[in-house]
C-alpha positions as CSV (number, residue, x, y, z in Angstrom):
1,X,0.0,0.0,0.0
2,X,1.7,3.4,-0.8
3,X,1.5,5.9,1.9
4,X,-0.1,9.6,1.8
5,X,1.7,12.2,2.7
6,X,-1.4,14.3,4.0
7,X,-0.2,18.1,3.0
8,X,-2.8,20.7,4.9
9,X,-4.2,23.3,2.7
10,X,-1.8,26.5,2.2
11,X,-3.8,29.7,3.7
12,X,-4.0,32.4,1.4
13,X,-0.9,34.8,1.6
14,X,-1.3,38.2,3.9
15,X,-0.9,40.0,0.3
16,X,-4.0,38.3,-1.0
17,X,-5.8,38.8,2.2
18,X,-5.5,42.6,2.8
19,X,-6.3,43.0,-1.2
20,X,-9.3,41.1,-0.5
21,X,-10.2,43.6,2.3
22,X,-9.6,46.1,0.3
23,X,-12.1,45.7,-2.2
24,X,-14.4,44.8,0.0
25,X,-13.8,48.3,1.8
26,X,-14.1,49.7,-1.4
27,X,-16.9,48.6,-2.9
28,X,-19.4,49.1,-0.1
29,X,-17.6,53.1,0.1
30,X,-18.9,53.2,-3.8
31,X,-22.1,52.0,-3.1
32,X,-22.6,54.2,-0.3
33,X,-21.2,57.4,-2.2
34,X,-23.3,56.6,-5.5
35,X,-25.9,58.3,-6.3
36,X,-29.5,57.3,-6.7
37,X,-30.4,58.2,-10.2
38,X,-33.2,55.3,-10.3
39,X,-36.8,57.8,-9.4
40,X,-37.3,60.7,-7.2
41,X,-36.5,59.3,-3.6
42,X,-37.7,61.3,-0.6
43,X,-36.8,60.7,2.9
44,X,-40.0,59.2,3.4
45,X,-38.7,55.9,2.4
46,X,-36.6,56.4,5.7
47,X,-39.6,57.7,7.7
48,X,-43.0,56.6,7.6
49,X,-45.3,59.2,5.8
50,X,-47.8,60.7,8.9
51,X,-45.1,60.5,11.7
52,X,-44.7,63.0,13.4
53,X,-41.0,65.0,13.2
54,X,-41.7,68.0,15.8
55,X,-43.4,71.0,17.0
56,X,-43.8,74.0,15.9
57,X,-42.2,75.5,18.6
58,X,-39.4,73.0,18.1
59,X,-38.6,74.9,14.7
60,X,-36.7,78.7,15.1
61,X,-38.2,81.3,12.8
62,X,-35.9,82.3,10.5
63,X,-33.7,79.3,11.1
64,X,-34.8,75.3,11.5
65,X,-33.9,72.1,12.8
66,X,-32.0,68.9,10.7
67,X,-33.8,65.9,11.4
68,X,-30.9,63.1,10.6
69,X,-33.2,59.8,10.9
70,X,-36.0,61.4,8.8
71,X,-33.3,62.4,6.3
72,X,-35.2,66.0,6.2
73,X,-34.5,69.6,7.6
74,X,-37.6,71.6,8.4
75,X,-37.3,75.3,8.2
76,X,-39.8,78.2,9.5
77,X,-38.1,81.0,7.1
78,X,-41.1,83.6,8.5
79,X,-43.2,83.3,11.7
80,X,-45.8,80.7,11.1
81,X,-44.2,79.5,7.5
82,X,-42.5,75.9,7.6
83,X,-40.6,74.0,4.7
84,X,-39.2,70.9,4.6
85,X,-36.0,69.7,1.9
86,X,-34.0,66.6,2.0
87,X,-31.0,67.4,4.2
88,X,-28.8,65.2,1.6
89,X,-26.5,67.9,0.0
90,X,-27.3,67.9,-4.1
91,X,-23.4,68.1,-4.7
92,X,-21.7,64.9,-3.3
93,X,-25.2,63.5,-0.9
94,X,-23.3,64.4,2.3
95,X,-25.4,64.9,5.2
96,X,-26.2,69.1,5.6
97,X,-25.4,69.6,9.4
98,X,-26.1,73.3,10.1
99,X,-28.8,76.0,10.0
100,X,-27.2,79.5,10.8
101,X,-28.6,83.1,9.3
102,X,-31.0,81.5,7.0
103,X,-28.9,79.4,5.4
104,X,-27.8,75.2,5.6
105,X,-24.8,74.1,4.7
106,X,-23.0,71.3,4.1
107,X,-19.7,70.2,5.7
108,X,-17.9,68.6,2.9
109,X,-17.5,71.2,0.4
110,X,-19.3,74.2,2.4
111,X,-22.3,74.6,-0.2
112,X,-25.2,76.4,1.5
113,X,-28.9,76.6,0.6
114,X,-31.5,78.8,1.8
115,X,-34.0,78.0,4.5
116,X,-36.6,80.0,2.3
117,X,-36.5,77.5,-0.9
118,X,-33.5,75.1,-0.5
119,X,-32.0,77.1,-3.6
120,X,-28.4,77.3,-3.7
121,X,-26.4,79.9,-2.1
122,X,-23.0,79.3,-2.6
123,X,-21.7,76.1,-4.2
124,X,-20.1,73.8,-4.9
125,X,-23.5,72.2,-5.2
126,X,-25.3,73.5,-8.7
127,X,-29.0,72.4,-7.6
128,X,-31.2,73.1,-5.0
129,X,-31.7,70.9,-2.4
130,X,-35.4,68.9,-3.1
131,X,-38.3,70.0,-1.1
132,X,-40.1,67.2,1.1
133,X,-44.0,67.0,1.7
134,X,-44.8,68.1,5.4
135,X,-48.3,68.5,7.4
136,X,-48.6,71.2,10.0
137,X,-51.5,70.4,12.2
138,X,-52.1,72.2,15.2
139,X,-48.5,72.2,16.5
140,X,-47.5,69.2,15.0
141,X,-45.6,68.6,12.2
142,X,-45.1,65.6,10.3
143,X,-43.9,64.0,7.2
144,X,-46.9,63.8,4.5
């Protein structure tokens, strides 16, 4: 009977390893930085139409508040007046993350829109940011 020599199975080198990581890495950053050219999405695919986002109150005239889970910022650009517009930047889809004088802006390449329309104030960013359907009722407001 000839003997087996039983050879265990060579693990991948370190260089195929972290290349494998690496794309990975890579492809979900790509995915994550595309953009969605498929229909018009809203943030009401991330919240459910009807829920409630704040109160009036909640909402500074002349300013507004950035409502990250809901994807929208709601505005209140004179007393009694509130607008809502996707707080994902129309230049690269970062995250706006300030409201100061009337105007949001964006960290990542310091575009700013106004709290009036969501029209651009100062780019990078050529197009306005999109307006979302709210419902004030009372002193709720909520996502339509």
């Amino acid at each position: 009977m000839a003997s087996e020599s039983i050879h265990p199975a060579s693990a991948p080198s370190r260089r195929v390893v972290v290349a494998a990581v690496g794309a990975a890495g890579l492809a979900l950053t790509l995915n994550a930085c595309g953009s969605e050219d498929e229909s018009s999405s809203s943030s009401s695919d991330t919240a459910a139409a009807g829920s409630v986002l704040a109160k009036t109150s909640d909402i500074p005239e002349g300013g507004g508040k950035i409502f990250k889970d809901s994807g929208v910022v709601v505005t209140q650009p004179t007393a009694g007046e509130f607008k809502a517009f996707s707080s994902k930047c129309t230049h690269q889809g970062c995250a706006v993350t300030g409201i100061t004088n009337g105007v949001i802006t964006c960290p990542c390449h310091k575009s700013e829109f106004s709290v009036t329309d969501g029209s651009v104030k100062k780019g990078p960013a050529t197009q306005p940011l999109p307006e979302e359907k709210i419902t004030v009722s009372g002193e709720s407001i909520s996502l339509a």
